[in-house]
Backbone as a printed PyTorch tensor [residue, N CA C, xyz], in Angstrom:
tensor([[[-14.4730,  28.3210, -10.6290],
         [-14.7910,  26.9150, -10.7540],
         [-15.1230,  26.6180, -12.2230]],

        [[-14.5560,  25.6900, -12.5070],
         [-14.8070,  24.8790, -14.1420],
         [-15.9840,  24.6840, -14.6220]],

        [[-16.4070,  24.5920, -15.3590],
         [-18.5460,  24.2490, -16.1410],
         [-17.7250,  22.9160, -16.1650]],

        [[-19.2110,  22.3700, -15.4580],
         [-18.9820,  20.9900, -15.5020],
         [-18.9850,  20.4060, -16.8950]],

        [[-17.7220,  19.2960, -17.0300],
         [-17.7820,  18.9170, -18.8070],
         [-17.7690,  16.7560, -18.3000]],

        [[-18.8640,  16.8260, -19.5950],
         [-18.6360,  15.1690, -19.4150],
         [-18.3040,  14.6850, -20.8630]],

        [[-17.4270,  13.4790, -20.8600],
         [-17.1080,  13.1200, -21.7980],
         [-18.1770,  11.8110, -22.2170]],

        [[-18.5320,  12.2580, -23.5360],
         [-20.0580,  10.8590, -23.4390],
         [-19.9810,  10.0000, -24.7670]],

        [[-18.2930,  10.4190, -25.7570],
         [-18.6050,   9.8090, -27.0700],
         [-17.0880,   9.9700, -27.1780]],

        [[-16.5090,   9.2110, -28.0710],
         [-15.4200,   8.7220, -29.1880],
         [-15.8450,   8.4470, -30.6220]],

        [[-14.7370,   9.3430, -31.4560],
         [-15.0210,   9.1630, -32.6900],
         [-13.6470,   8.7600, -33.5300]],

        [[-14.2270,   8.0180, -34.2700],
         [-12.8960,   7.1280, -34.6920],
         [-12.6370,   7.8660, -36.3860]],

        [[-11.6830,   8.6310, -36.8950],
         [-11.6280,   8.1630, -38.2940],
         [-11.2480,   7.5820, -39.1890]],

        [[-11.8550,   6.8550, -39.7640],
         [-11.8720,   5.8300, -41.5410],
         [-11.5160,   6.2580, -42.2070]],

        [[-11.0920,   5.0420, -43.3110],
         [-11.6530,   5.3390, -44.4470],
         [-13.0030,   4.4100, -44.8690]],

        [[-13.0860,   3.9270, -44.0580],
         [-14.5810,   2.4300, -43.9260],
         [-15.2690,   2.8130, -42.9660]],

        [[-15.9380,   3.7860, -42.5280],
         [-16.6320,   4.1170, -40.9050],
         [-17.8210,   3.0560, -40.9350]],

        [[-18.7700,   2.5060, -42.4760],
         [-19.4570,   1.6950, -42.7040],
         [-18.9930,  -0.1630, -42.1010]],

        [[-17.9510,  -0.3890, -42.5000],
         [-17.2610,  -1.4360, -41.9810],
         [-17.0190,  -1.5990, -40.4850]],

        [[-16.6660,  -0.5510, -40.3850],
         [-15.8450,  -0.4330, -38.9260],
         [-16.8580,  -0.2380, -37.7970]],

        [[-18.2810,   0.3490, -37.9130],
         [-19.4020,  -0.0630, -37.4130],
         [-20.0270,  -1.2580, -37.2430]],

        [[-19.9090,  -1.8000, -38.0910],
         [-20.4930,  -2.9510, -37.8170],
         [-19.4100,  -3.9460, -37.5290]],

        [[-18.3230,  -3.6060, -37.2580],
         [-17.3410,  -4.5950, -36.8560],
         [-17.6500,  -4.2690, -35.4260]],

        [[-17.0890,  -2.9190, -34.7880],
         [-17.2760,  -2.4660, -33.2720],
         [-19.0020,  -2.7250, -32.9250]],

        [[-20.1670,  -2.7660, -33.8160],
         [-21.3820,  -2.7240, -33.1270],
         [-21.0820,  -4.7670, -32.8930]],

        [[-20.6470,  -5.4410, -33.5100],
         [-20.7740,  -6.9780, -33.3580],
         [-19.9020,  -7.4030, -32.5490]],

        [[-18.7110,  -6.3580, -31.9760],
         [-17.5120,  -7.2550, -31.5830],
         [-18.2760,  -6.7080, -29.9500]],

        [[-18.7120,  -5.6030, -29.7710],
         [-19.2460,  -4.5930, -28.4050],
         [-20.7420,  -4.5640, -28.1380]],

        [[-21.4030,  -5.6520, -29.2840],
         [-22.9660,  -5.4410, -28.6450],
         [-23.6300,  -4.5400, -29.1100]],

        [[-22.8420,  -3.2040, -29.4320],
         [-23.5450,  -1.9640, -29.4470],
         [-24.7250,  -2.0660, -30.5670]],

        [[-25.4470,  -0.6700, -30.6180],
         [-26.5220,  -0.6840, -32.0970],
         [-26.1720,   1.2530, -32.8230]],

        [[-25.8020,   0.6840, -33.8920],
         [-26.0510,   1.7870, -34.8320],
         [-27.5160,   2.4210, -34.5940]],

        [[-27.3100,   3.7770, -33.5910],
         [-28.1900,   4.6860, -33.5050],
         [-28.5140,   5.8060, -34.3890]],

        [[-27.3820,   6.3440, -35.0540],
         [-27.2120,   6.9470, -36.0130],
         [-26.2470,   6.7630, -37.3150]],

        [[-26.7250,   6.9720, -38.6180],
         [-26.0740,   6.5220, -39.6060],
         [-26.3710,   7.7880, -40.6190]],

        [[-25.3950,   8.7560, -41.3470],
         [-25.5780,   9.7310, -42.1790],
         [-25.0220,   9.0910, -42.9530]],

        [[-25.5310,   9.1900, -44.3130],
         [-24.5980,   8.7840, -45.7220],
         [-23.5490,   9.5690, -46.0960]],

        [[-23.2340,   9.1730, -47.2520],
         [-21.9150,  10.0640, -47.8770],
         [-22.3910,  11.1490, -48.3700]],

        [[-21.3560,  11.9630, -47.8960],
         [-21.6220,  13.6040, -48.6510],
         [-21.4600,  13.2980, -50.0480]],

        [[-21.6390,  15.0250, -50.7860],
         [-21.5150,  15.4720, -52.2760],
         [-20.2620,  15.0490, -52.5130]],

        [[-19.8290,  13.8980, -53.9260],
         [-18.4380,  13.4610, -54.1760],
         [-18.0680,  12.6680, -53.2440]],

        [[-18.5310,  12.1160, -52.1670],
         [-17.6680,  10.6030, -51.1830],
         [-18.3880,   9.5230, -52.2090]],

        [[-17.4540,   8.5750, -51.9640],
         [-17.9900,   6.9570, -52.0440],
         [-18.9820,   6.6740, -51.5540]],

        [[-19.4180,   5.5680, -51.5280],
         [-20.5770,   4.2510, -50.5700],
         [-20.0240,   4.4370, -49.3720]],

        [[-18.8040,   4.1110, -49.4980],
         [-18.4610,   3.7750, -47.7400],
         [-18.3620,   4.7070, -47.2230]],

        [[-18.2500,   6.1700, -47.2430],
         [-18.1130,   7.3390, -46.5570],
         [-19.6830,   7.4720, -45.3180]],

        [[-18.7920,   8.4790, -44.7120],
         [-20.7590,   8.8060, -44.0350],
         [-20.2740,   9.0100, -42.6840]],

        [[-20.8880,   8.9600, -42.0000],
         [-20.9210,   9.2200, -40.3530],
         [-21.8810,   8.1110, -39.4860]],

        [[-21.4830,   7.3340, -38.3960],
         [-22.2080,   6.3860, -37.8800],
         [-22.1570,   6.3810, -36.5000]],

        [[-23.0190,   5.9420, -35.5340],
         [-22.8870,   6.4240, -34.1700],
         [-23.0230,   5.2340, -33.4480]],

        [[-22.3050,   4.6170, -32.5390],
         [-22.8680,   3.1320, -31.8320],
         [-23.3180,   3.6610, -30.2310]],

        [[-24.0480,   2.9000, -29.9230],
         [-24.5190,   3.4300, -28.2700],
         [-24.6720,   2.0670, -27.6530]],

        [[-24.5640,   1.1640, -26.7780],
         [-24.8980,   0.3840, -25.8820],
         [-26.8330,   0.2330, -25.6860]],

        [[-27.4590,  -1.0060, -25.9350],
         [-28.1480,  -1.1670, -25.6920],
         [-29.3000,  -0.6610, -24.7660]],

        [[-29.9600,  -0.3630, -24.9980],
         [-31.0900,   0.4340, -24.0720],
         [-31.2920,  -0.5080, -22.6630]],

        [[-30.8630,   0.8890, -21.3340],
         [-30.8430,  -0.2250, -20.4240],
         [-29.2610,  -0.2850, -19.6260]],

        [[-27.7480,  -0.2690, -21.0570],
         [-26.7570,  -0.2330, -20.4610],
         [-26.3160,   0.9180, -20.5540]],

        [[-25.1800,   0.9890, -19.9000],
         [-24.2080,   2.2670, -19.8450],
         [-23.1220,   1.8030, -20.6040]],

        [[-22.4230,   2.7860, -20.8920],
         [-21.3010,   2.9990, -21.9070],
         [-20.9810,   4.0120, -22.7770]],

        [[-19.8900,   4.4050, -23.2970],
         [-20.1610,   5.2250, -23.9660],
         [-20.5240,   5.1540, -25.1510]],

        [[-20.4500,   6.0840, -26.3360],
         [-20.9290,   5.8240, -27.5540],
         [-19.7720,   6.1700, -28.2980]],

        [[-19.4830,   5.2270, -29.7680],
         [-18.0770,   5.2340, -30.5770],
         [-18.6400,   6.0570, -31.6530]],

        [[-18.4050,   6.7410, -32.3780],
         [-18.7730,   7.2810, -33.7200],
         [-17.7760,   6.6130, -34.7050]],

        [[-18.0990,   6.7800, -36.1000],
         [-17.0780,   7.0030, -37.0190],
         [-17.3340,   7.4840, -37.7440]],

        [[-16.7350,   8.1720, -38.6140],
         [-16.5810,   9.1530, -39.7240],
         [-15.4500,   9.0540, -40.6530]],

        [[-16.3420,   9.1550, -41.9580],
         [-15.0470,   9.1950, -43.1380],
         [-13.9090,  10.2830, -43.1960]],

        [[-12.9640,   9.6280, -43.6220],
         [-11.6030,  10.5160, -43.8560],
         [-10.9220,   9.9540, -45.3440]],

        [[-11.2720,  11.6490, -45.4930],
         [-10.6960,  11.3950, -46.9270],
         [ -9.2180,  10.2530, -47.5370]],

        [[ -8.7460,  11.3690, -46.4620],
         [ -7.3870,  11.3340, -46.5850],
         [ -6.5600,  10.2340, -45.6330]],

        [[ -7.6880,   9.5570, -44.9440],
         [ -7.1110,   8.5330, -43.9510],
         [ -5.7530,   7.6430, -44.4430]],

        [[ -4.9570,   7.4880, -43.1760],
         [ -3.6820,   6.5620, -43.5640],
         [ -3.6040,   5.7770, -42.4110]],

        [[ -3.6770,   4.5140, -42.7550],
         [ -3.6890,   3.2780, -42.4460],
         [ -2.5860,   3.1990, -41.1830]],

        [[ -2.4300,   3.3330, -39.6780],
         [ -1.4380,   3.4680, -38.5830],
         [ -0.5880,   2.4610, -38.5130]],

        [[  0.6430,   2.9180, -37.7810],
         [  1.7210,   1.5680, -37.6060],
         [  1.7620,   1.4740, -36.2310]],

        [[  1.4130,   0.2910, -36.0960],
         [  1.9570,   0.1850, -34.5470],
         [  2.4400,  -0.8430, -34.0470]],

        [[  3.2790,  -1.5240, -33.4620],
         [  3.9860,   0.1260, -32.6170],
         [  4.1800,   1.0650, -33.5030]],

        [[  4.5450,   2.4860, -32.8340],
         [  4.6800,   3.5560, -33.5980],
         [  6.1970,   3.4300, -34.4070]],

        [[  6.6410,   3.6850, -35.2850],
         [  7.9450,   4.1340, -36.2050],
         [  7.9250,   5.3400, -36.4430]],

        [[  9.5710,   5.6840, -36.3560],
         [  9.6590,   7.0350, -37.5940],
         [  9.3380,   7.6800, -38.6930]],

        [[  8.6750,   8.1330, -38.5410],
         [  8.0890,   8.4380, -40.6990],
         [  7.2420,   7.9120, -40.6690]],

        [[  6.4400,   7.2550, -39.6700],
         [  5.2740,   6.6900, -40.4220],
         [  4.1590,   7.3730, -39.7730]],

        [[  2.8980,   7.0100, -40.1690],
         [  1.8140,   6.9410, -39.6550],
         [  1.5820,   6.4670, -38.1760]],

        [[  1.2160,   7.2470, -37.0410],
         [  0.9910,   6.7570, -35.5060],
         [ -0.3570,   6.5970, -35.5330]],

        [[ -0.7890,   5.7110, -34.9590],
         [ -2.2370,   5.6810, -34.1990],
         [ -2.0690,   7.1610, -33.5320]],

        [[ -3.7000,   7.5280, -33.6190],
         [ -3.8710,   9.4110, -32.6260],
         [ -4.4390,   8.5340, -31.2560]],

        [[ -5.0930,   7.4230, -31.2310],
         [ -5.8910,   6.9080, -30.5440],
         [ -6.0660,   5.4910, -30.3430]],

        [[ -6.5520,   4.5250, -29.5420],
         [ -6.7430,   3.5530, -29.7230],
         [ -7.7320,   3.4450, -28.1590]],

        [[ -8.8860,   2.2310, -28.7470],
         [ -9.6070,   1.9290, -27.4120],
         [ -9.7750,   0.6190, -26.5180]],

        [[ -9.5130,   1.1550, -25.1150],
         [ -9.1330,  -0.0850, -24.3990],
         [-11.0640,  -0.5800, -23.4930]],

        [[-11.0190,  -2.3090, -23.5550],
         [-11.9750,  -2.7830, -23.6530],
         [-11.4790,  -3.9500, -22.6100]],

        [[-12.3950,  -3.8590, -21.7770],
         [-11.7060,  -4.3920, -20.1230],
         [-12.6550,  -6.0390, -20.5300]],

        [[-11.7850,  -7.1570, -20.3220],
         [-12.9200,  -8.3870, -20.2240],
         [-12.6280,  -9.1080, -19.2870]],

        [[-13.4890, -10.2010, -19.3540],
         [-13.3340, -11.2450, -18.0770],
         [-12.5620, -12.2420, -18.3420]],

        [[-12.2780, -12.8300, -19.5850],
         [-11.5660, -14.0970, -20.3940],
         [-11.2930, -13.6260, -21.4310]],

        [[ -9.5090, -13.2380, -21.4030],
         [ -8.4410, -12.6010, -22.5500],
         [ -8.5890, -13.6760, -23.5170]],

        [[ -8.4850, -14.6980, -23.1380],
         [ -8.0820, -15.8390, -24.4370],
         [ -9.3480, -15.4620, -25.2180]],

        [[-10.5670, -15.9740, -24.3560],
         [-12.1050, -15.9920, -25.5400],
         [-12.1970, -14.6040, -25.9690]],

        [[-11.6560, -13.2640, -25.1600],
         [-12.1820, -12.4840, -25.8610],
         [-11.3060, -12.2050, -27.3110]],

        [[ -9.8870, -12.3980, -27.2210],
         [ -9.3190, -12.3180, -28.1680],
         [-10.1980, -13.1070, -29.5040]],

        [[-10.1790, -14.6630, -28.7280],
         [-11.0230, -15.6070, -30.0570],
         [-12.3600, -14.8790, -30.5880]],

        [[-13.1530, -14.4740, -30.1220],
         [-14.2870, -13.5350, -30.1320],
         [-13.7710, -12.6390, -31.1800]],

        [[-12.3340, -11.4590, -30.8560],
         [-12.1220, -10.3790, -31.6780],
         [-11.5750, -10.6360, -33.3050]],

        [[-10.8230, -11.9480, -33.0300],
         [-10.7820, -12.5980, -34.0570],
         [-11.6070, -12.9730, -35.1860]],

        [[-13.1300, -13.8170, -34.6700],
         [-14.0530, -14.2530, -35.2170],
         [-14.9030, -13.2960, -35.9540]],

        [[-14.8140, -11.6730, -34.9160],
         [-15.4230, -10.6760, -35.9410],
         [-14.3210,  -9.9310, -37.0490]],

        [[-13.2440, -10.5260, -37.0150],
         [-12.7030,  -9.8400, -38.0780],
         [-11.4570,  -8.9500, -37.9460]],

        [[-10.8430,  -8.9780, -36.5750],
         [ -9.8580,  -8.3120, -35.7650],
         [ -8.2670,  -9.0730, -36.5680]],

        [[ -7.2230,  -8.5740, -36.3570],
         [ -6.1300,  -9.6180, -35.8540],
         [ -5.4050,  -8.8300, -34.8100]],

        [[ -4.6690,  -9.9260, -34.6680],
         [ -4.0750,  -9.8760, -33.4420],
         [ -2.6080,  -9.1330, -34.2720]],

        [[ -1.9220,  -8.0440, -33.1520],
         [ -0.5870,  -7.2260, -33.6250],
         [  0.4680,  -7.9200, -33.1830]],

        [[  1.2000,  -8.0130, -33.8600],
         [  2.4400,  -8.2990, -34.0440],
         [  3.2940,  -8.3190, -32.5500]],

        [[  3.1600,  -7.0400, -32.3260],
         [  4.1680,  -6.9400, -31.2320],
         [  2.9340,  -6.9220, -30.0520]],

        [[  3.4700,  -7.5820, -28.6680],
         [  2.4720,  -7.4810, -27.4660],
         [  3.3990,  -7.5690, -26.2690]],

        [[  3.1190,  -6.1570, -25.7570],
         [  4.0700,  -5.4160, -24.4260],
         [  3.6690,  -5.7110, -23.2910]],

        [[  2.7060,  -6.6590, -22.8680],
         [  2.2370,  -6.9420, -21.6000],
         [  1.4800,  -8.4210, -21.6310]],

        [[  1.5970,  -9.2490, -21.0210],
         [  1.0450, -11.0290, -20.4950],
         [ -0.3790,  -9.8800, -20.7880]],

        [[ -0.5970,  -9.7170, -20.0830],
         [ -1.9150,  -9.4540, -19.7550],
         [ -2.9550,  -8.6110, -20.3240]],

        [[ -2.5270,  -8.1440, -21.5270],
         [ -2.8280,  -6.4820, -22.6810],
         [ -3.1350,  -7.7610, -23.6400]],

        [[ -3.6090,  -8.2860, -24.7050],
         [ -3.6920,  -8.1230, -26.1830],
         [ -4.2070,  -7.0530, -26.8350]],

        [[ -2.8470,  -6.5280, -27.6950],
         [ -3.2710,  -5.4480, -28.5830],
         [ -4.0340,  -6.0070, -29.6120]],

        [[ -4.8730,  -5.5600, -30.3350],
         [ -5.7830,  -6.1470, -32.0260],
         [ -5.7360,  -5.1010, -32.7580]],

        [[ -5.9030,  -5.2710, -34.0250],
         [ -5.9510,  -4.3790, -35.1750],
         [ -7.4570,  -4.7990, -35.6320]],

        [[ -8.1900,  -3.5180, -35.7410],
         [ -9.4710,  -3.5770, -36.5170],
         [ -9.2050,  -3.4040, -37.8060]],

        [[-10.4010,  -3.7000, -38.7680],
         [-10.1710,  -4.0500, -40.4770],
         [ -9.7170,  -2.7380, -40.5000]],

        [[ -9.9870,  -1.6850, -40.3110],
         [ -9.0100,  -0.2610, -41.0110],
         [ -7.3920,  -0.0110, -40.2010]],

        [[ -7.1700,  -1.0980, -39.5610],
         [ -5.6490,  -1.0060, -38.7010],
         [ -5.4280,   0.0920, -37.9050]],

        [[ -6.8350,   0.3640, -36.8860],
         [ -6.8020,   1.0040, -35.7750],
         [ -6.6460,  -0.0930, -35.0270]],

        [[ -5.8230,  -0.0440, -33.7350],
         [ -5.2090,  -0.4650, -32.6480],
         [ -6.7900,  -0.5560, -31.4650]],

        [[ -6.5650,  -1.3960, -31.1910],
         [ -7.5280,  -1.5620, -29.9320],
         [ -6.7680,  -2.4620, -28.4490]],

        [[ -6.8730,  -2.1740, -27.0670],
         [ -6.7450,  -3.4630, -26.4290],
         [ -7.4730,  -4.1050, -25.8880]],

        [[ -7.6180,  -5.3530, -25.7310],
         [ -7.9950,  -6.3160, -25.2330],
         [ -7.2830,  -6.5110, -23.3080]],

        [[ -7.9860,  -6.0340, -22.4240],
         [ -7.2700,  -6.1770, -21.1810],
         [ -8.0930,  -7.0720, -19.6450]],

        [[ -7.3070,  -7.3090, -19.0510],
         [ -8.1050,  -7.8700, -18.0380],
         [ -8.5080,  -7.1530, -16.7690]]])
């Protein structure tokens, strides 16, 4: 029999994990529980950051972390390029407002959209997220 394993976190990598926190803690409610600065030789914006759901809710928790070497994803995916490894889906009650909502914190909306009922968004570092009902 297997050791029981639970999955309790997602970690996203940047090159803005500073940005991209406080975009996902405003667009999801969440609160920066943990925040490490930049190592020896990173920038300002480097570091490690942790979001958790309000004391009280459930959810999981998003991290982010700097990447050096981060490259900006295409999606849809192309040849030769850069793929999203990941993207996170975010269930709501009202697609239109939540889109306007993802918008207002700073999202856009992608180009291409494969389902009535899916809006894909691009966060400020052009990770892929959906918007679903």
């Amino acid at each position: 029999m297997p050791p029981r394993l639970q999955l309790t976190s997602v970690t996203v990598g940047t090159s803005r994990p500073r940005e991209l926190a406080r975009f996902y803690a405003q667009l999801l409610g969440l609160q920066v529980v943990e925040d490490e600065g930049p190592g020896p030789d990173e920038p300002e914006e480097a570091g490690w950051l942790l979001l958790r759901p309000p004391a009280g809710e459930s959810g999981p928790a998003v991290g982010f972390e700097y990447e050096r070497s981060y490259v900006r994803p295409v999606w849809p995916s192309e040849p030769g390029a850069q793929n999203a490894s990941q993207h996170l889906d975010i269930k709501v009650d009202d697609l239109s407002a939540a889109v306007e909502w993802a918008l207002a914190c700073g999202a856009v909306e992608a180009a291409y959209q494969p389902q009535e009922d899916v809006r894909v968004m691009l966060d400020p570092d052009g990770h892929p997220f959906c918007l679903y009902l």
